[in-house]
mmCIF file of the N, C-alpha and C atoms, coordinates in Angstrom:
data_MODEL
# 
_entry.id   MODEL 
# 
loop_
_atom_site.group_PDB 
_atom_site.id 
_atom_site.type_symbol 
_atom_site.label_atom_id 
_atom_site.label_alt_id 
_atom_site.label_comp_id 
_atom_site.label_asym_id 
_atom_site.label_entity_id 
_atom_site.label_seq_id 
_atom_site.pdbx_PDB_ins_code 
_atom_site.Cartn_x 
_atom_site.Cartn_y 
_atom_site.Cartn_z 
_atom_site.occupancy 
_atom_site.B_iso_or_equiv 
_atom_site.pdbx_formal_charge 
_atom_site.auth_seq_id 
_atom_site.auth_comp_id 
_atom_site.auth_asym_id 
_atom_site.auth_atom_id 
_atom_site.pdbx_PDB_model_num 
ATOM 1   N N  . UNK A 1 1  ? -10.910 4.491   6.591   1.00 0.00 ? 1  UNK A N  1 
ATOM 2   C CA . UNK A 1 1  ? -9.996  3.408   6.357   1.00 0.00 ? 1  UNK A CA 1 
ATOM 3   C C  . UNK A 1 1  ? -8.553  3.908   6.286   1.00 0.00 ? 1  UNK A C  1 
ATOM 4   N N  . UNK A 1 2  ? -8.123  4.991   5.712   1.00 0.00 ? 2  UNK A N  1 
ATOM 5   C CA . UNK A 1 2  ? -6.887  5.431   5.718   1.00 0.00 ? 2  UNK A CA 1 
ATOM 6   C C  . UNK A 1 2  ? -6.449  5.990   6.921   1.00 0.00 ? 2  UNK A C  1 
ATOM 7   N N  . UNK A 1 3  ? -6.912  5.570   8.523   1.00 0.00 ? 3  UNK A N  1 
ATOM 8   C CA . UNK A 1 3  ? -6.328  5.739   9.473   1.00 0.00 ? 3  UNK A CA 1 
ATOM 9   C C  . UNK A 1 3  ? -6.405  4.452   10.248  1.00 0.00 ? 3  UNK A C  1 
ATOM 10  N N  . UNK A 1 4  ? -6.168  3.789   9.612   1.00 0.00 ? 4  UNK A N  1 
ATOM 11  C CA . UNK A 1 4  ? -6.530  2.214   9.798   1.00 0.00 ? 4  UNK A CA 1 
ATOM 12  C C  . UNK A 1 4  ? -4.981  1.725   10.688  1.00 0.00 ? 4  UNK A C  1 
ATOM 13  N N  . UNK A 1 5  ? -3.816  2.340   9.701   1.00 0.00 ? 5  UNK A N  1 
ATOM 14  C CA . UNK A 1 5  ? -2.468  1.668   9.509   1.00 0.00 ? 5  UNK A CA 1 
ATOM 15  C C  . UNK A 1 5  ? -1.891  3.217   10.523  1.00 0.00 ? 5  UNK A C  1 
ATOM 16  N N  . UNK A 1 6  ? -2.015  4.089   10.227  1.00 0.00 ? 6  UNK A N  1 
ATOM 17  C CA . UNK A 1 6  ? -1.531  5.685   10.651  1.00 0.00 ? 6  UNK A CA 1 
ATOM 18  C C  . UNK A 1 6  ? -2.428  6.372   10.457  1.00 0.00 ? 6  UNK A C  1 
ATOM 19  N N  . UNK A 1 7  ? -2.136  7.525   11.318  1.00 0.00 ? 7  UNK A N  1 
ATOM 20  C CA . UNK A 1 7  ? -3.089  8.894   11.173  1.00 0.00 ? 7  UNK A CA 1 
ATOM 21  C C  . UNK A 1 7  ? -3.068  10.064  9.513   1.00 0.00 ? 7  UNK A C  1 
ATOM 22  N N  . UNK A 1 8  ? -3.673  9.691   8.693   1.00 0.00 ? 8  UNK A N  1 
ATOM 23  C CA . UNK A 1 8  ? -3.526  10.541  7.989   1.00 0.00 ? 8  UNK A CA 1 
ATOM 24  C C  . UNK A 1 8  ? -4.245  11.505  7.754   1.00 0.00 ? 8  UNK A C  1 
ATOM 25  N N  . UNK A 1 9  ? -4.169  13.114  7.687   1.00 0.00 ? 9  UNK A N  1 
ATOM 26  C CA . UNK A 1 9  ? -4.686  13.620  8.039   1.00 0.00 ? 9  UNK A CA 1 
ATOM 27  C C  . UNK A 1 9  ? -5.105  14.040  6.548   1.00 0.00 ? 9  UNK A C  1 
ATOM 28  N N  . UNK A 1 10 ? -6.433  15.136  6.219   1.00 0.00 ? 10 UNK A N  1 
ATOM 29  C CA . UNK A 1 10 ? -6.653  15.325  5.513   1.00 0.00 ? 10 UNK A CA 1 
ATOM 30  C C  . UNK A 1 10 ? -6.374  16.728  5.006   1.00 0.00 ? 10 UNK A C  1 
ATOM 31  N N  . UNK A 1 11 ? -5.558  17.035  4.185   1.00 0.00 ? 11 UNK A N  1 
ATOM 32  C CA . UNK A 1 11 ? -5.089  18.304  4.389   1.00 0.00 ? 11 UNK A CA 1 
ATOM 33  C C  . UNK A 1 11 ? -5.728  19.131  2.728   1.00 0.00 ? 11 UNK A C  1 
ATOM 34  N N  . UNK A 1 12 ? -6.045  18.634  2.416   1.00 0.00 ? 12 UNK A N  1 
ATOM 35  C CA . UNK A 1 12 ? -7.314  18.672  1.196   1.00 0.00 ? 12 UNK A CA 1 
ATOM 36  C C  . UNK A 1 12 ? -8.783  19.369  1.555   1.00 0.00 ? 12 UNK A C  1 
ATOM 37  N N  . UNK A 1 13 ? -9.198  18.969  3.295   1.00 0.00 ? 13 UNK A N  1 
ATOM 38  C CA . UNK A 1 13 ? -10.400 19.358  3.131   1.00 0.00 ? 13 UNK A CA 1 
ATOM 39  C C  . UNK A 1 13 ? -11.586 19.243  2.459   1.00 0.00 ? 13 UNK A C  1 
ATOM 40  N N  . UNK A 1 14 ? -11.675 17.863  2.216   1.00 0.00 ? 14 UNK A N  1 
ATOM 41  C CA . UNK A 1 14 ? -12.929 17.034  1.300   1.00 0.00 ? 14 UNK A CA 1 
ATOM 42  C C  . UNK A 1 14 ? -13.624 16.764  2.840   1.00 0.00 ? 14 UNK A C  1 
ATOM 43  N N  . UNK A 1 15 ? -14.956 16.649  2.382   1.00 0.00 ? 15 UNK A N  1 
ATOM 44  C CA . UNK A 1 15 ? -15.818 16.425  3.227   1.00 0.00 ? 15 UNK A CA 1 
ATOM 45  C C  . UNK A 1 15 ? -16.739 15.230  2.562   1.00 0.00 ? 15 UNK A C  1 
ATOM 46  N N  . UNK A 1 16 ? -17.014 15.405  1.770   1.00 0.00 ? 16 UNK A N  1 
ATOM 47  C CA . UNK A 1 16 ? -18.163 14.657  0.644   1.00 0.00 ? 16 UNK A CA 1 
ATOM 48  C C  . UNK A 1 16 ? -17.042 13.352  -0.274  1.00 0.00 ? 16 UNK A C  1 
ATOM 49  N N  . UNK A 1 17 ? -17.044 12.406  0.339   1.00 0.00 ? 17 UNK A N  1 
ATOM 50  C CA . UNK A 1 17 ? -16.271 11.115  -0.432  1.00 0.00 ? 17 UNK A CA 1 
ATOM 51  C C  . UNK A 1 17 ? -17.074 10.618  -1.216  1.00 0.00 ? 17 UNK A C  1 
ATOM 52  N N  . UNK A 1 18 ? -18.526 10.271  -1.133  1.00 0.00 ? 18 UNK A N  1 
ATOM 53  C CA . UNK A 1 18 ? -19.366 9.894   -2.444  1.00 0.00 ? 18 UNK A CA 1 
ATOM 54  C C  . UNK A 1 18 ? -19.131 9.611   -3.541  1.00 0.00 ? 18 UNK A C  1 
ATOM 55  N N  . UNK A 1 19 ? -18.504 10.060  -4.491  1.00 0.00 ? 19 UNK A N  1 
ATOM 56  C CA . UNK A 1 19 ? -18.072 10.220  -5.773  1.00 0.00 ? 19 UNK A CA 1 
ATOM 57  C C  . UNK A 1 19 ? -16.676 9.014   -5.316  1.00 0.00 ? 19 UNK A C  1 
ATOM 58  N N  . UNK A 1 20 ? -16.242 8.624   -4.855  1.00 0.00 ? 20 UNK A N  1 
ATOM 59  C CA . UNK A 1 20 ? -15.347 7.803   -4.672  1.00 0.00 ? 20 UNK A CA 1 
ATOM 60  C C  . UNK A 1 20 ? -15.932 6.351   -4.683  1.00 0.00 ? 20 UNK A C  1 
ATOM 61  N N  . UNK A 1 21 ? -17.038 6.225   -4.405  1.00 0.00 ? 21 UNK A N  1 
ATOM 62  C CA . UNK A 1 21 ? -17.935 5.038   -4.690  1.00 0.00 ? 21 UNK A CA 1 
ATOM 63  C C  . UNK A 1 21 ? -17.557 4.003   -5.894  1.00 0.00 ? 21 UNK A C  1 
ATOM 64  N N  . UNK A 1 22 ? -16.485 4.203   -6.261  1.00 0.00 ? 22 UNK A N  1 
ATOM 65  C CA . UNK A 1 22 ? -16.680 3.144   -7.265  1.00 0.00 ? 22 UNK A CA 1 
ATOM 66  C C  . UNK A 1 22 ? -16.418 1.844   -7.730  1.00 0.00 ? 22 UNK A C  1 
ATOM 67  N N  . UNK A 1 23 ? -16.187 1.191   -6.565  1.00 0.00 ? 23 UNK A N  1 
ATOM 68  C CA . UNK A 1 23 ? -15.875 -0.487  -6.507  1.00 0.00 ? 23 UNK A CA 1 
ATOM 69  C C  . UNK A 1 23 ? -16.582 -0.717  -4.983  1.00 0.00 ? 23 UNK A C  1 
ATOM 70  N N  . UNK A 1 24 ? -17.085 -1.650  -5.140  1.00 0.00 ? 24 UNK A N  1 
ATOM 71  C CA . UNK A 1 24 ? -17.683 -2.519  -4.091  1.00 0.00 ? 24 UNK A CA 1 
ATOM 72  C C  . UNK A 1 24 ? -17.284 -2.914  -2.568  1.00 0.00 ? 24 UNK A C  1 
ATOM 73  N N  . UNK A 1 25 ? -15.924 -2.656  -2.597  1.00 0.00 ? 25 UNK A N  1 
ATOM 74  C CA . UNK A 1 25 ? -14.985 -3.245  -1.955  1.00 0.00 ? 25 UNK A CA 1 
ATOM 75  C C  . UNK A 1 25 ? -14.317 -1.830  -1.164  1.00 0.00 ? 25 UNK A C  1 
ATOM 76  N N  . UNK A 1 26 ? -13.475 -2.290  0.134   1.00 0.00 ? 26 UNK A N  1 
ATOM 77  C CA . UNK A 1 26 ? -12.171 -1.301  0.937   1.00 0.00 ? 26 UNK A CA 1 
ATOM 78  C C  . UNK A 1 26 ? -11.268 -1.391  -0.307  1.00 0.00 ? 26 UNK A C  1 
ATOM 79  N N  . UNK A 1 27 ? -10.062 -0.746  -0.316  1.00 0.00 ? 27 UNK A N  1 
ATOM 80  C CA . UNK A 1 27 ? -9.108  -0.858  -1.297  1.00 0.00 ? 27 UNK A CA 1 
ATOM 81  C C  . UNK A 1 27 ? -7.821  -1.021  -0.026  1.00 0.00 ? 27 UNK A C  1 
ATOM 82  N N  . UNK A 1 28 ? -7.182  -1.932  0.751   1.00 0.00 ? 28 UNK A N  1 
ATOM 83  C CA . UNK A 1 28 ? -5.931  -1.237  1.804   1.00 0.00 ? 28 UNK A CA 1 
ATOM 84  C C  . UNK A 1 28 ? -4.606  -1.390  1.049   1.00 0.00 ? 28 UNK A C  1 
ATOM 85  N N  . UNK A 1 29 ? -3.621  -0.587  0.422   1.00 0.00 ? 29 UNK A N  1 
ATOM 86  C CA . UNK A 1 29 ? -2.835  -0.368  0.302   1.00 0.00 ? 29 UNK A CA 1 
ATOM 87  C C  . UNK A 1 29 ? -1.524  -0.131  0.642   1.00 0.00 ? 29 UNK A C  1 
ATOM 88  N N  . UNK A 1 30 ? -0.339  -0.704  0.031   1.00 0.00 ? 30 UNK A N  1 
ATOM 89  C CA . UNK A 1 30 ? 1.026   -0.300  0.847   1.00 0.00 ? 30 UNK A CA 1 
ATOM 90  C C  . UNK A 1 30 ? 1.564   -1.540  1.937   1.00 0.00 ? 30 UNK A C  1 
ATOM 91  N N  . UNK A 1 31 ? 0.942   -2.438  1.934   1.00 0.00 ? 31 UNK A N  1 
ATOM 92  C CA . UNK A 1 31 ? 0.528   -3.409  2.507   1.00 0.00 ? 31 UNK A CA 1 
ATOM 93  C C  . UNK A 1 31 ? 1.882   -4.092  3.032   1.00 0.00 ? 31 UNK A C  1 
ATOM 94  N N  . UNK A 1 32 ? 2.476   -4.622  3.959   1.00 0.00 ? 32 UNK A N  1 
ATOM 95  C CA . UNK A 1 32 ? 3.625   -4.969  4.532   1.00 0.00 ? 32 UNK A CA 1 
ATOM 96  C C  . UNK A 1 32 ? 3.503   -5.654  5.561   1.00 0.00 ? 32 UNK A C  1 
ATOM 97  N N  . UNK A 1 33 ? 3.773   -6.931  6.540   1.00 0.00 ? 33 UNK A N  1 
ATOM 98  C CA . UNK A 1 33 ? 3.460   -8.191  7.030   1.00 0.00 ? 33 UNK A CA 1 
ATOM 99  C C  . UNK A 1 33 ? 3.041   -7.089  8.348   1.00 0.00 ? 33 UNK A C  1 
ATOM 100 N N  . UNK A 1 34 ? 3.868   -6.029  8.506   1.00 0.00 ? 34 UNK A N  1 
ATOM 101 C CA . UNK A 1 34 ? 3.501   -5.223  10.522  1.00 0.00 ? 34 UNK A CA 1 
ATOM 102 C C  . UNK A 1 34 ? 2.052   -4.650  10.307  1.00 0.00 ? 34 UNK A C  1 
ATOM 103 N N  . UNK A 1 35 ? 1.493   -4.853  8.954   1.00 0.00 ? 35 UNK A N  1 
ATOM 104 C CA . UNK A 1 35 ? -0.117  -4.372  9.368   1.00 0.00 ? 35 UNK A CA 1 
ATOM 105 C C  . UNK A 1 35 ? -0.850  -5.410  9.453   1.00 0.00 ? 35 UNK A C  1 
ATOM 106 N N  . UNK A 1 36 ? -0.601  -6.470  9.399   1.00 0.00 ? 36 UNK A N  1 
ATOM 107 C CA . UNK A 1 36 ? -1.392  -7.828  9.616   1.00 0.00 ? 36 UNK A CA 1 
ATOM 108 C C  . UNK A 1 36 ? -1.997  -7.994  10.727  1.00 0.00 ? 36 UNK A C  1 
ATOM 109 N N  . UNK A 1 37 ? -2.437  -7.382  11.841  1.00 0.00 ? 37 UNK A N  1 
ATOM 110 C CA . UNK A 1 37 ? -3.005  -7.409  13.381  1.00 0.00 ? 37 UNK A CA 1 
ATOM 111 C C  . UNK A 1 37 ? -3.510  -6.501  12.919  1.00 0.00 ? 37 UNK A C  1 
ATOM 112 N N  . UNK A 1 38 ? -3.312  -5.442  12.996  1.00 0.00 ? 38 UNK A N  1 
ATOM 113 C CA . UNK A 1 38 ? -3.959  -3.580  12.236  1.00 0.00 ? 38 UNK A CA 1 
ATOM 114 C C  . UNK A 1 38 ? -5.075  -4.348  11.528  1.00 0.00 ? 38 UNK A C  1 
ATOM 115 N N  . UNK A 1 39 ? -5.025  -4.336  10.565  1.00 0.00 ? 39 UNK A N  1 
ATOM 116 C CA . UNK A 1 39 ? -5.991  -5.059  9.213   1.00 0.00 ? 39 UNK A CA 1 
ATOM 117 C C  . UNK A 1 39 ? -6.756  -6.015  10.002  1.00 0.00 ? 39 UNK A C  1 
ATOM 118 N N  . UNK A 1 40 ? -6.323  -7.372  10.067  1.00 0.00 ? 40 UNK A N  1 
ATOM 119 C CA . UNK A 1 40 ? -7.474  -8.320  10.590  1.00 0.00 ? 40 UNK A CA 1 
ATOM 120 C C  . UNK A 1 40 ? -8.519  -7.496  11.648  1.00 0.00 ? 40 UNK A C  1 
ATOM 121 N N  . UNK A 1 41 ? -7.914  -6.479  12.430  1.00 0.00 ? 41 UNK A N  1 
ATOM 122 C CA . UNK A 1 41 ? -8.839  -6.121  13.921  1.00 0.00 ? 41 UNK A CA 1 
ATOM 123 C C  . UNK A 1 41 ? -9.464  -4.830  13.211  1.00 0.00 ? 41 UNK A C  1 
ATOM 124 N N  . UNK A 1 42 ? -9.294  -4.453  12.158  1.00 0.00 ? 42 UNK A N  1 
ATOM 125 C CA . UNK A 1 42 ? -10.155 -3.849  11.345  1.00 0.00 ? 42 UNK A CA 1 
ATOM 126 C C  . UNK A 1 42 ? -10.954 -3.772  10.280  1.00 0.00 ? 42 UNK A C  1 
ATOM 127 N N  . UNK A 1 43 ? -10.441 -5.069  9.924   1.00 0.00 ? 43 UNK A N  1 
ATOM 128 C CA . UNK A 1 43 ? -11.312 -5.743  8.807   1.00 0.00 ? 43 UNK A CA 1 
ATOM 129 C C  . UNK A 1 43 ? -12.333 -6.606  9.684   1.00 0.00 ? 43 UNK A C  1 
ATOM 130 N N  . UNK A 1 44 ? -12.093 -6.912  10.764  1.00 0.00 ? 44 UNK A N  1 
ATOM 131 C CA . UNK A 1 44 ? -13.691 -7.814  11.205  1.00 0.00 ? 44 UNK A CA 1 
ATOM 132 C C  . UNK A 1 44 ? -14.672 -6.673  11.923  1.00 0.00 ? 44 UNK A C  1 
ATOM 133 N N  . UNK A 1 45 ? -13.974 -5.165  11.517  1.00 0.00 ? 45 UNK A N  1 
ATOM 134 C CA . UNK A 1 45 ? -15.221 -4.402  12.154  1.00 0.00 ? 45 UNK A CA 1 
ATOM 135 C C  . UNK A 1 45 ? -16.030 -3.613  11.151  1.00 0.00 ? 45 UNK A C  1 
ATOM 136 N N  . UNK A 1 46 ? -15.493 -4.309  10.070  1.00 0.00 ? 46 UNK A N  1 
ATOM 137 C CA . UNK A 1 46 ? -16.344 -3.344  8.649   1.00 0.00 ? 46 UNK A CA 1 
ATOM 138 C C  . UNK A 1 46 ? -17.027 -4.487  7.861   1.00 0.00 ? 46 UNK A C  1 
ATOM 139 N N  . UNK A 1 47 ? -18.350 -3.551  7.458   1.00 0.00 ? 47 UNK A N  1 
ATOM 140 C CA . UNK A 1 47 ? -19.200 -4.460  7.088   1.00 0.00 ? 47 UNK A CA 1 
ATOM 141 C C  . UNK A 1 47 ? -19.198 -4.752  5.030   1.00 0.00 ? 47 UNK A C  1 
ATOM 142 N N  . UNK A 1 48 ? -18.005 -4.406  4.867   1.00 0.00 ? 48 UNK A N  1 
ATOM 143 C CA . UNK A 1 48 ? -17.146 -3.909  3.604   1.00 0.00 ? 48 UNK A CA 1 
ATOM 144 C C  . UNK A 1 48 ? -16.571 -5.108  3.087   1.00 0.00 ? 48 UNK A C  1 
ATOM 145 N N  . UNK A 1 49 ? -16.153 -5.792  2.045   1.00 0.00 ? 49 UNK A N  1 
ATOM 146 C CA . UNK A 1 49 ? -14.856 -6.497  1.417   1.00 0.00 ? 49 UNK A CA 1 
ATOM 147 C C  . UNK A 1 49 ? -13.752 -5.854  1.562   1.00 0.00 ? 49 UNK A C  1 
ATOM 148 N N  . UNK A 1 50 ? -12.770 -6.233  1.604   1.00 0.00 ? 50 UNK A N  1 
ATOM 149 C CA . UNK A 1 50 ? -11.632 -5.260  2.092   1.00 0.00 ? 50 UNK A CA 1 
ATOM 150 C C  . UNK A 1 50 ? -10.107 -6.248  0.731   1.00 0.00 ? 50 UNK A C  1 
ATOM 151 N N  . UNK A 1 51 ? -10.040 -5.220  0.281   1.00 0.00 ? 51 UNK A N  1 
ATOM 152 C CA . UNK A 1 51 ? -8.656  -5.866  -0.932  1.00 0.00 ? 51 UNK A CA 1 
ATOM 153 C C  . UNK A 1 51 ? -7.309  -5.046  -0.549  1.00 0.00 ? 51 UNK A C  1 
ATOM 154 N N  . UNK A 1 52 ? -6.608  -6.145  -0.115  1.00 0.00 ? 52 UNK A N  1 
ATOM 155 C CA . UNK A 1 52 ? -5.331  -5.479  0.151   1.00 0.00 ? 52 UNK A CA 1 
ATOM 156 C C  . UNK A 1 52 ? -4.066  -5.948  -1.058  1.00 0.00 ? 52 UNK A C  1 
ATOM 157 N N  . UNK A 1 53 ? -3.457  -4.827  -1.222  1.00 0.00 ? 53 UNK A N  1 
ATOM 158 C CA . UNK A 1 53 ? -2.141  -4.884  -1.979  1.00 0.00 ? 53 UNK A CA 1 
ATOM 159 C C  . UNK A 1 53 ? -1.386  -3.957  -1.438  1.00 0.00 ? 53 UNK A C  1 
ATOM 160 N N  . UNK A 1 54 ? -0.089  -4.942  -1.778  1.00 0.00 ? 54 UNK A N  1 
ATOM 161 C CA . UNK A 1 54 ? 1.062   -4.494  -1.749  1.00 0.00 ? 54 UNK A CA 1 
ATOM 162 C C  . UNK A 1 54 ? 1.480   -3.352  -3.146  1.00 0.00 ? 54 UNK A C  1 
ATOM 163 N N  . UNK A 1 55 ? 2.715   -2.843  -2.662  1.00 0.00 ? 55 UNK A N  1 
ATOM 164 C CA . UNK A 1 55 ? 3.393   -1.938  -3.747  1.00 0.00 ? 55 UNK A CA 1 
ATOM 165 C C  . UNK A 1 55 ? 3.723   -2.485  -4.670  1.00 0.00 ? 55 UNK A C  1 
ATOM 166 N N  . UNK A 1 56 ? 3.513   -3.936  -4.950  1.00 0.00 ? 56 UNK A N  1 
ATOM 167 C CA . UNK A 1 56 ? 3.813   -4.549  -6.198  1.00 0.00 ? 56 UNK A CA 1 
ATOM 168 C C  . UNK A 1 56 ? 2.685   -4.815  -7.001  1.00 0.00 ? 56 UNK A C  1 
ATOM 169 N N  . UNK A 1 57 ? 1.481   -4.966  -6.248  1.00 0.00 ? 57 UNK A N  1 
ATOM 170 C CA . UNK A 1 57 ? 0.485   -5.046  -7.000  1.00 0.00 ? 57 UNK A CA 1 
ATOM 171 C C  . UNK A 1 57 ? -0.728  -4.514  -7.201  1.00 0.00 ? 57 UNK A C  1 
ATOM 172 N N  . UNK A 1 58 ? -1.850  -4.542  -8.224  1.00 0.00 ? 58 UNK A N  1 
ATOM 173 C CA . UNK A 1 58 ? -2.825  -3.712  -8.573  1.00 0.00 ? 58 UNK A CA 1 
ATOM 174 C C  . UNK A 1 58 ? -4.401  -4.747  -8.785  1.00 0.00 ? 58 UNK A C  1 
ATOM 175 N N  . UNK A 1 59 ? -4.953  -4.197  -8.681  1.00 0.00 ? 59 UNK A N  1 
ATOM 176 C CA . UNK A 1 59 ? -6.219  -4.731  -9.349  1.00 0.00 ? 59 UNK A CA 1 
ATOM 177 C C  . UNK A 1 59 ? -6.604  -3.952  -10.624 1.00 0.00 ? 59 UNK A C  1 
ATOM 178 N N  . UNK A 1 60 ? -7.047  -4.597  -11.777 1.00 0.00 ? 60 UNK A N  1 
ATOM 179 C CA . UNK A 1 60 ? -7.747  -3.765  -13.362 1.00 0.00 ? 60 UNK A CA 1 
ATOM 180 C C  . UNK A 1 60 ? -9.166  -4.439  -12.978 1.00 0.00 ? 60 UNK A C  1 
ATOM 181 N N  . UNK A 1 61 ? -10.158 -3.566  -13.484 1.00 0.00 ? 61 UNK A N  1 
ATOM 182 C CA . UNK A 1 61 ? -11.200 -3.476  -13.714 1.00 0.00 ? 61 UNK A CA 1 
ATOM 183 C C  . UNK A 1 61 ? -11.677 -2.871  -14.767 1.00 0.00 ? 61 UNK A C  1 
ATOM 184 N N  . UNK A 1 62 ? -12.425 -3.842  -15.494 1.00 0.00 ? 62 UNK A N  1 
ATOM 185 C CA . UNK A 1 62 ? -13.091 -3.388  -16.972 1.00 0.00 ? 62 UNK A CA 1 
ATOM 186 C C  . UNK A 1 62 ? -14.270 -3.522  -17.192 1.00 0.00 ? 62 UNK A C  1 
ATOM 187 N N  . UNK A 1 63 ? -14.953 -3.382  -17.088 1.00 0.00 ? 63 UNK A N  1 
ATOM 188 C CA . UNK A 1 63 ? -16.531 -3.258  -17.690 1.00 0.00 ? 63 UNK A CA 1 
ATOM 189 C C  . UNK A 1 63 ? -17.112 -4.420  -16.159 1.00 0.00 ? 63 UNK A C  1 
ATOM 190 N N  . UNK A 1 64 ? -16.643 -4.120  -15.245 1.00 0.00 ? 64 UNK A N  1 
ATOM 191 C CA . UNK A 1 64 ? -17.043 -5.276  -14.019 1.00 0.00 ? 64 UNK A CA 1 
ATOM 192 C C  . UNK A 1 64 ? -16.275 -6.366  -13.964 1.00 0.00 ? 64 UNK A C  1 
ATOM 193 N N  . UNK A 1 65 ? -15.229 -6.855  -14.413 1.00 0.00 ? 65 UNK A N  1 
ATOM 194 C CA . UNK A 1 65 ? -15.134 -7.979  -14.494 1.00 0.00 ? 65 UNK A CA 1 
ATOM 195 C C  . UNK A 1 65 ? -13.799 -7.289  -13.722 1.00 0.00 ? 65 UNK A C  1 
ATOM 196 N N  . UNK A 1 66 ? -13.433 -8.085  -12.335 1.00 0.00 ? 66 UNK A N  1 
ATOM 197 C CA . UNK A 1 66 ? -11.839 -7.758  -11.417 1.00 0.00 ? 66 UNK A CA 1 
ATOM 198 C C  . UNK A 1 66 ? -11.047 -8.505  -11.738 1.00 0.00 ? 66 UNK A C  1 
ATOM 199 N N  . UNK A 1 67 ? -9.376  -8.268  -12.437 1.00 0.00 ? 67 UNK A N  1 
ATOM 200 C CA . UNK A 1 67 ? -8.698  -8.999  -11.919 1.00 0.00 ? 67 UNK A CA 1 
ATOM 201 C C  . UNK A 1 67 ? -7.472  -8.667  -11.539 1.00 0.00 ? 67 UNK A C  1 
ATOM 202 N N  . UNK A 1 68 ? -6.760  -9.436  -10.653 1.00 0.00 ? 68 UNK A N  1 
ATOM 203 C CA . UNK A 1 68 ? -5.888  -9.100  -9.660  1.00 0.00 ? 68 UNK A CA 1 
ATOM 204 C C  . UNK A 1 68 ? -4.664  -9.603  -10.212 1.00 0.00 ? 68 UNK A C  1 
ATOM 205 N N  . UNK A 1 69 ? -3.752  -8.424  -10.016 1.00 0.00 ? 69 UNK A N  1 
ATOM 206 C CA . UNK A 1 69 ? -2.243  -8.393  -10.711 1.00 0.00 ? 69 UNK A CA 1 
ATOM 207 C C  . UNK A 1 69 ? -0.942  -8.229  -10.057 1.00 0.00 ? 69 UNK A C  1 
ATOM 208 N N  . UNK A 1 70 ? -0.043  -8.893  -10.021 1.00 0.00 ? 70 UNK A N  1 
ATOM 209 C CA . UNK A 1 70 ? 1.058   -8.935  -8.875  1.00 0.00 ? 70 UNK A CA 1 
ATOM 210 C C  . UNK A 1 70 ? 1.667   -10.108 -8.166  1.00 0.00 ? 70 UNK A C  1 
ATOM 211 N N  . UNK A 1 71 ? 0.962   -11.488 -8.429  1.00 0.00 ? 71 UNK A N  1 
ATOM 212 C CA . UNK A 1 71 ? 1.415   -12.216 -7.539  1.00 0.00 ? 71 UNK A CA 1 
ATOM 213 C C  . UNK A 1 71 ? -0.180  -12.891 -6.855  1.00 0.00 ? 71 UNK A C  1 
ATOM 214 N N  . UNK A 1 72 ? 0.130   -13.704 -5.421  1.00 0.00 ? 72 UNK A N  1 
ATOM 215 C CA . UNK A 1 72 ? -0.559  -14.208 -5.064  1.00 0.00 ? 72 UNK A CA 1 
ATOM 216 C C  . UNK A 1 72 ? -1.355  -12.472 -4.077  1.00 0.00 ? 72 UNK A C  1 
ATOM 217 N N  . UNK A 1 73 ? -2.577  -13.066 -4.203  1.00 0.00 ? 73 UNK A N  1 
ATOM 218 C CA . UNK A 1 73 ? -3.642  -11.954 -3.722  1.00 0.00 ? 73 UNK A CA 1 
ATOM 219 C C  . UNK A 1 73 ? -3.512  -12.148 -1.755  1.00 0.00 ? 73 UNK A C  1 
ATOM 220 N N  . UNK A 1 74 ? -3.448  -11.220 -0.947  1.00 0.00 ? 74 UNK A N  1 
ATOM 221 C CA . UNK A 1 74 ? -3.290  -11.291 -0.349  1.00 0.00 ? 74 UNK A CA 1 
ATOM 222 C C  . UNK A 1 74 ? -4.740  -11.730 1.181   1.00 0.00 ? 74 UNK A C  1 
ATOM 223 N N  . UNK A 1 75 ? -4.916  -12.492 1.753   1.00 0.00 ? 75 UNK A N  1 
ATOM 224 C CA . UNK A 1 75 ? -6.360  -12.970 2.127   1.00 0.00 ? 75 UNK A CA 1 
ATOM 225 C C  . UNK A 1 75 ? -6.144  -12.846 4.037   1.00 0.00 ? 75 UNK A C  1 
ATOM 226 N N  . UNK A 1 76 ? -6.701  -12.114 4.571   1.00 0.00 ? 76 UNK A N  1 
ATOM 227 C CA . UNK A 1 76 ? -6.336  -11.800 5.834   1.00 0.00 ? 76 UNK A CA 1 
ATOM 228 C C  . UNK A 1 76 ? -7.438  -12.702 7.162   1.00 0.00 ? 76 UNK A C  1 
# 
C-alpha cells in the first residue's frame, strides 16, 4: 500500500509485516485531493477497508471501539 501514491522504498529491510496486523482495515495517509484517481483505482483492487486521512486527522482506537478525529471522514 505505501507505493500506492509513490515509490517508497524500504530502506529498513523488514521482510515479515505480520506484527503490523493490528486494525482490520488499509490505513492511506497524507491524503490530498491529486491522490483521488491513485486511491479509488487502488482501492477497488484490494480486498481490504481502506481509511484515508489527511494530515489533520487521526483515528483513536480503544478497546475496539473506532473513532474518527479531524473533521469530516474522508469516503472515496
Amino acid at each position: 500500500m505505501a507505493t500506492w501514491k509513490h515509490q517508497d522504498r524500504n530502506r529498513i529491510g523488514l521482510t515479515d509485516l505480520t506484527a503490523l496486523s493490528l486494525v482490520l482495515f488499509l490505513l492511506s495517509v497524507h491524503y490530498v485531493n491529486g491522490y483521488k484517481e491513485i486511491l479509488k483505482d487502488a482501492i477497488s483492487k484490494t480486498k481490504y477497508e481502506v481509511r484515508i486521512l489527511t494530515d489533520k486527522q487521526a483515528i483513536f482506537i480503544i478497546d475496539g471501539e473506532i473513532k474518527f478525529i479531524g473533521g469530516e471522514e474522508i469516503k472515496l
